[in-house]
C-alpha positions in Angstrom: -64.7 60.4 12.8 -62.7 59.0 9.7 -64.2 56.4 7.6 -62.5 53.0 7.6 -61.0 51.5 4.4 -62.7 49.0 3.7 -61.0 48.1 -0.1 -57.8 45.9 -0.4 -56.4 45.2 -3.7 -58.2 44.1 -6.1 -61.4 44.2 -3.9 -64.0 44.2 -6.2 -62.8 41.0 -8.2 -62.0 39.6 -4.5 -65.7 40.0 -3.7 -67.2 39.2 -6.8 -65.0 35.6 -6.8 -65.6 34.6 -2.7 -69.2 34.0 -3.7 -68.5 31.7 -6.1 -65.5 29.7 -5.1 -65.2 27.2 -2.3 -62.0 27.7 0.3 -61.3 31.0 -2.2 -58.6 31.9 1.2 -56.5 30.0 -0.9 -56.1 32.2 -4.3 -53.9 34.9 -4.5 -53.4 37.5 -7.4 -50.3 38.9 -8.5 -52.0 42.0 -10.3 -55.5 43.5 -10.9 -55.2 41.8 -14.4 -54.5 38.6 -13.4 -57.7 39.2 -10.7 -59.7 40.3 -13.4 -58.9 37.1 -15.7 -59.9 35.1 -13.1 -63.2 36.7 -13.0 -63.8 36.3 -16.5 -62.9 32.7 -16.6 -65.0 31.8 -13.3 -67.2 33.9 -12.5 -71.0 33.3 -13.7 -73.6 36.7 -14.4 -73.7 39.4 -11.3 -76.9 39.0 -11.0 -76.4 35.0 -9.5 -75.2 36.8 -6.1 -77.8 35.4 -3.9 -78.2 35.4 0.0 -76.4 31.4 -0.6 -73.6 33.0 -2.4 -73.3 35.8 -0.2 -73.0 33.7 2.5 -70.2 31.7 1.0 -68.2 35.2 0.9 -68.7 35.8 3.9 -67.1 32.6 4.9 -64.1 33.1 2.7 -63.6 36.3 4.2 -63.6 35.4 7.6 -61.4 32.4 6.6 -58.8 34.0 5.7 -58.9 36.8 8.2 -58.5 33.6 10.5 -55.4 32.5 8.5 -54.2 36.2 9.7 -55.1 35.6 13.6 -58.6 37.9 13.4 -60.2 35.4 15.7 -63.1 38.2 17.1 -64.0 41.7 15.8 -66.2 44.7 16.0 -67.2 45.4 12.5 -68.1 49.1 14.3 -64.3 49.2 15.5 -62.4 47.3 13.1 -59.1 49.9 13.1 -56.6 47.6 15.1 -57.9 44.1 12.7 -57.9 46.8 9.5 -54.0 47.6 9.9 -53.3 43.7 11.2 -54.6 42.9 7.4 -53.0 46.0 5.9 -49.6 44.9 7.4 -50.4 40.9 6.4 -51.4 41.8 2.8 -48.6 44.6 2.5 -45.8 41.6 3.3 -46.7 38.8 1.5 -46.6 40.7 -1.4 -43.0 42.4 -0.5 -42.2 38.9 0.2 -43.7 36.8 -2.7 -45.1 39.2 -5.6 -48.9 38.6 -4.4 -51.5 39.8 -3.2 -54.0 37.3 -0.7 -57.6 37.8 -2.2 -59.4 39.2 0.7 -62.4 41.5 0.4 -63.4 43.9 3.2 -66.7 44.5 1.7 -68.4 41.5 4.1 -67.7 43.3 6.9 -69.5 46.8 5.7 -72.2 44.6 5.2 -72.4 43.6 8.5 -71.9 46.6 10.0 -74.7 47.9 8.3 -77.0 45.2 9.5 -77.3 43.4 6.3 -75.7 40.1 6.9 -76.7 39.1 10.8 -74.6 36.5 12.7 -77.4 33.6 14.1 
């Protein structure tokens, strides 16, 4: 079986930032550069991700796949939400120059068991 792609543009930054910032659905980046500014103006040391932090990614993530209709997944069959995001992602920025700063990397984490829903 094919792995799932997991990484939208620019991930990293996207993940690094939605541990940090409250309601981070809202920011959008036009390039990696203008992600990776962001980061350096915002973000604190790596090494503050915590479990609260994490947490607060998580959130954003979901948030904003909520803002795309993802109302339920299955993190171990995330195919037909993966392309629903690809497609979201892949028209806003034909449409407005922008990319939404969503990271996939939350739900690897929960696939793996490392973040559990109580």
């Amino acid at each position: 079986m094919n792995g799932l792609l997991l990484l939208s543009y620019p991930c990293v930054e996207s993940f690094e930032l939605s541990n940090f910032i409250k309601q981070f659905w809202k920011i959008n980046f036009s390039s990696a550069t203008d992600a990776k500014k962001k980061m350096k103006e915002i973000i604190p040391e790596l090494t503050d991700i915590d479990e609260k932090s994490l947490m607060l990614a998580i959130e954003n993530m979901h948030r904003t796949m909520y803002s795309y209709g993802i109302r339920k997944y299955d993190p171990s069959n995330f195919k037909k939400e993966n392309l629903k995001i690809f497609r979201k992602e892949s028209e806003e920025y034909l449409n407005n120059k922008y990319f939404n700063a969503l990271s996939l990397i939350g739900i690897m984490l929960i696939d793996l068991g490392i973040i559990t829903e109580v």
